[in-house]
N, C-alpha and C positions, 0 to 999 in steps of 0.2 A: 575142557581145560584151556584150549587154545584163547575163546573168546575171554576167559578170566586175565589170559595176559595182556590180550590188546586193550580191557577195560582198566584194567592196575596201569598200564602206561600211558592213556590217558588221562588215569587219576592224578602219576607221577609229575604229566606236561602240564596240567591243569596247574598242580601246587607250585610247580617254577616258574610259571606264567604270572601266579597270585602275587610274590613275593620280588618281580619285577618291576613292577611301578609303573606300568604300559597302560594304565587302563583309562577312560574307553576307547576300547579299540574295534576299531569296526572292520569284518571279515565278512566278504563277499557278502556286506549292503545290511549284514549284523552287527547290529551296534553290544560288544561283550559287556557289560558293567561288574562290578566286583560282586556282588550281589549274583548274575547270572553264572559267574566263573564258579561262586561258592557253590551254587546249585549241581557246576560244572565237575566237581569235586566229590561231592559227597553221593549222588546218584551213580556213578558207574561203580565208586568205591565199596558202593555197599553190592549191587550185582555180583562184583568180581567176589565179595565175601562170602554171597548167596551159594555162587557158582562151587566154590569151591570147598565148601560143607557140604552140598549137595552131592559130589562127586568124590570126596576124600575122606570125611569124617561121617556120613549116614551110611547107616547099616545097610547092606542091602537085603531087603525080602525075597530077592529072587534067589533059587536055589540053582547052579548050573552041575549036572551031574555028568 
């Protein structure tokens, strides 16, 4: 669950980032394009979505007695 918060607040910096008007911005010799940010956005967005169906909402098969 941990890792679903630090990707959701990526996601969060990503979308403040988008709606900034900064772009290209080049980070340590990375050139960001809006294009690369959108990429930036939707990829951890959906992991942290993964993450957290995977850990919250699936049943578990294991039984612990």
């Amino acid at each position: 669950m941990f890792m679903a918060g630090i990707l959701a607040s990526v996601t969060i910096g990503q979308t403040v980032l988008k709606y900034s008007e900064s772009f290209p911005l080049v980070w340590f010799g990375i050139t960001i394009t809006k294009t690369l940010n959108s990429v930036l956005i939707i990829v951890p967005g959906l992991i942290s979505l993964i993450i957290i169906y995977l850990v919250w909402f699936r049943k578990s098969k294991v039984k612990i007695e």
